[in-house]
GUDO-95825 format. One line per 10 residues: number of its first residue (from 1); their letters; for each residue x, y, z of C-alpha. Coordinates in steps of 0.1 Angstrom, whole numbers, always signed. Example, Ala and Ser with C-alpha at 12.3 -4.5 7.8 and 13.67 -1.06 7.14 Angstrom:
<nodes>
1> AS> +123:-45:+78 ~ +137:-11:+71
</nodes>
This chain:
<nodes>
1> XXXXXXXXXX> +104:-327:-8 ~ +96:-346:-40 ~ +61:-341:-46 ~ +52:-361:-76 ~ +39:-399:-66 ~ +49:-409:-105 ~ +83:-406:-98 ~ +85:-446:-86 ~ +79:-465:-118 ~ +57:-492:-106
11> XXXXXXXXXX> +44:-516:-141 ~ +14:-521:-126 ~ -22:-536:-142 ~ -54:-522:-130 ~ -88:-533:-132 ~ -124:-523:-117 ~ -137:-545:-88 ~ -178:-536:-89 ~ -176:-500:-87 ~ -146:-496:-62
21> XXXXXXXXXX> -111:-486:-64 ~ -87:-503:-88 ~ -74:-542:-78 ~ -40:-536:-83 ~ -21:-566:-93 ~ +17:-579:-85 ~ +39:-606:-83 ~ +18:-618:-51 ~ -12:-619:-67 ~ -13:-627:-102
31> XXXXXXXXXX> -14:-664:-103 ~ -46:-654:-76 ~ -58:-633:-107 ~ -50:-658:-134 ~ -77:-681:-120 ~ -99:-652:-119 ~ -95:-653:-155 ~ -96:-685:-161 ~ -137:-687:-152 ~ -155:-704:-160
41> XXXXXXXXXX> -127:-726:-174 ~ -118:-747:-141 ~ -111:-781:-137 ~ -135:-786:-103 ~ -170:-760:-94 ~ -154:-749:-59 ~ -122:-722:-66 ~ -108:-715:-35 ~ -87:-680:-27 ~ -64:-681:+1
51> XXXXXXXXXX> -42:-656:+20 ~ -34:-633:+53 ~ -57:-605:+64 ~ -54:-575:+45 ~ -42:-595:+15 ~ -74:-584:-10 ~ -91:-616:-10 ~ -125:-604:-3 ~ -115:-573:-30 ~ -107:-602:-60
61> XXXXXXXXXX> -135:-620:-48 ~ -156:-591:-56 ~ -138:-589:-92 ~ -154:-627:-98 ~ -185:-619:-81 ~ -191:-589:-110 ~ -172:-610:-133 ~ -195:-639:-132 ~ -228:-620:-118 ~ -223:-645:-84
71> XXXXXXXXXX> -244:-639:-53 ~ -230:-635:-23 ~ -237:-654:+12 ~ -223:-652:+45 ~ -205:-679:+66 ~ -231:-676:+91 ~ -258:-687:+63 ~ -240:-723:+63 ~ -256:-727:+95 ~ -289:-708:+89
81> XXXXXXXXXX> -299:-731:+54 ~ -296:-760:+35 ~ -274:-766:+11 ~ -303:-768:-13 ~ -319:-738:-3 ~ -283:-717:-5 ~ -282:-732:-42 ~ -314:-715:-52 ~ -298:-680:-43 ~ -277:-679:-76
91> XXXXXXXXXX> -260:-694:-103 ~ -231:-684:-88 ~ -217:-680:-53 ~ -195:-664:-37 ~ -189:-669:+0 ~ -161:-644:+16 ~ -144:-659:+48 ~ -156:-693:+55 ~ -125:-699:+81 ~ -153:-703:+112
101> XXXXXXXXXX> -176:-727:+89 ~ -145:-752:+89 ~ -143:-771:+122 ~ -182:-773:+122 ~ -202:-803:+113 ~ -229:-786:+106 ~ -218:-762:+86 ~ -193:-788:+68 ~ -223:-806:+63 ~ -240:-776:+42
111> XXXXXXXXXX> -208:-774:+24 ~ -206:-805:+14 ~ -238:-807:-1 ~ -233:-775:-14 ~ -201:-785:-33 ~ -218:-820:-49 ~ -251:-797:-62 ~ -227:-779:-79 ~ -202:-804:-92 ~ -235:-822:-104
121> XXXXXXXXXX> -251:-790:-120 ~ -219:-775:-137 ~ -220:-748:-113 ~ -188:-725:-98 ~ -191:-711:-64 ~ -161:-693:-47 ~ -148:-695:-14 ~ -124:-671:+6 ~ -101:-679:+38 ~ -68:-674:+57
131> XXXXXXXXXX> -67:-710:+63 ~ -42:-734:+46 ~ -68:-755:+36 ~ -45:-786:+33 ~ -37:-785:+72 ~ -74:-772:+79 ~ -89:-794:+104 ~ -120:-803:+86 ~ -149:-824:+105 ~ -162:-844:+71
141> XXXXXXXXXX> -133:-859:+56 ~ -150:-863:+23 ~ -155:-822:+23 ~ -119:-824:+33 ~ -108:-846:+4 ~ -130:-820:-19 ~ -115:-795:-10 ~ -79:-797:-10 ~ -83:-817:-49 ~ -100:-785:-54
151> XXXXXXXXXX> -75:-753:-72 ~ -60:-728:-44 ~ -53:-692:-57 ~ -29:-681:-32 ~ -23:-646:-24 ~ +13:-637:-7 ~ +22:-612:+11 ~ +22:-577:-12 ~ +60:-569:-25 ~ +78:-539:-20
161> XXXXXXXXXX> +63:-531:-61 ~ +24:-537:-52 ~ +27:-519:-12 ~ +43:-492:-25 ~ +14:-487:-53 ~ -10:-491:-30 ~ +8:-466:-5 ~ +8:-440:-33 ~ -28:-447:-43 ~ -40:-442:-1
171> XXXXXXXXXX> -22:-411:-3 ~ -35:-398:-32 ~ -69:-408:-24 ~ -69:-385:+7 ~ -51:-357:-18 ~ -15:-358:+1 ~ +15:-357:-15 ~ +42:-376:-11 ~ +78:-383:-17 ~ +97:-414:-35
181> XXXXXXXXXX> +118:-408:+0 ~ +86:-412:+21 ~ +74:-443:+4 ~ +113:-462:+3 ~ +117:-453:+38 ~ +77:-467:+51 ~ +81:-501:+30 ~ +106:-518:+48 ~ +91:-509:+86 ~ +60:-513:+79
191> XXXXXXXXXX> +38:-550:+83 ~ +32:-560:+48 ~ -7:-561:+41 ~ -27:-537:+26 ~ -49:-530:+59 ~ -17:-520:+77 ~ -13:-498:+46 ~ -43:-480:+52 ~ -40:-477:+91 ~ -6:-460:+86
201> XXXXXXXXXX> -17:-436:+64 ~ -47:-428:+80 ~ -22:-420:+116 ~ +0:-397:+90 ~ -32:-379:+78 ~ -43:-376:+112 ~ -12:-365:+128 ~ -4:-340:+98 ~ -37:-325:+96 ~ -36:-321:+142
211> XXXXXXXXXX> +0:-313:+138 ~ +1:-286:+107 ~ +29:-309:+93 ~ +39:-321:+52 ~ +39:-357:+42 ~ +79:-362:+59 ~ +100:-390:+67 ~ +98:-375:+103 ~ +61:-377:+100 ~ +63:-413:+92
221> XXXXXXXX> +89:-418:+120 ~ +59:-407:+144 ~ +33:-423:+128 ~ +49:-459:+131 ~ +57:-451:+164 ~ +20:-451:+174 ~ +9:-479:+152 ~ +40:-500:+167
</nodes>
């Protein structure tokens, strides 16, 4: 068995998101990064990141947070305050899944506000959700019409490049070792996110560990097995 994770060359940036592991970046997420980078450079106040679960939304969204020293609110605080009061919290804000504000007129309501203090003050605030916001069925069609003018950093679905980085990094992290075999032969049976990354894993520590068994295609076998 091949025990050296290095031996897939993956070209591969890194940087730090507040603390935590690297944010690994790929073809399906670089334009996402790009606006990152382009702070506090954008052409509206709202910058709106967009993708499936597991994708590392709320992960880059923590990049900008540190980047830009942004506070961050919950969804559920669209409902609890004013758009006025929300705007006191920070110069910045971040809010990380807003798909169950969207379809509320109350919360749209906040939103809205939200987004005009902000436009009007020079602000940035920064928004994640799974939704395609140009098919989202918004209450308040001016917050509609707001939003979709307002940039999209979309994050695909990870490549076989970024998933198998990120498999090699989970392994690593829980000090297994692992083949170029293992890793060629997980990426295309596995669901491509980087949550179902760190379920599978997780099952191949767990069964190794009960089981006494190495880091093994076989081992993989069984683990997608019970994940599938």
């Amino acid at each position: 068995m091949a025990s050296n994770p290095e031996q897939i060359p993956l070209n591969l940036s890194c940087r730090s998101a507040s603390g935590r592991e690297d944010f690994l970046i790929g073809a399906s997420n670089r334009s996402a990064v790009e606006w990152i980078d382009r702070w506090p450079d954008w052409p509206a106040p709202l910058l709106i990141i967009s993708g499936p679960a597991g994708s590392g939304k709320s992960h880059l969204a923590a990049v900008w947070r540190e980047q830009a020293n942004a506070f961050d609110i919950k969804a559920k605080e669209l409902f609890e305050y004013s758009a006025k009061e929300l705007s006191e919290k920070g110069e910045a804000l971040c809010i990380d899944g807003i798909d169950l504000a969207i379809g509320s007129r109350e919360a749209e309501t906040t939103l809205f506000h939200l987004y005009n203090i902000f436009k009007e003050e020079k602000r940035s605030f920064l928004v994640t959700t799974r939704l395609n916001i140009t098919a989202a069925d918004f209450q308040i069609p001016d917050l509609a019409s707001r939003f979709r003018a307002a940039p999209v950093a979309t994050i695909q679905s990870p490549d076989d490049m970024l998933l198998g980085s990120v498999l090699i990094k989970l392994f690593s992290d829980r000090q297994l070792k692992v083949g170029n075999d293992v890793i060629k032969y997980i990426l295309p049976r596995m669901e491509r996110s980087f949550a179902e990354a760190g379920l599978l894993v997780s099952k191949m520590d767990e069964l190794a560990l009960s089981q006494k068994r190495a880091v093994s295609i076989p081992l993989a076998r069984d683990a997608l097995a019970c994940l599938y």
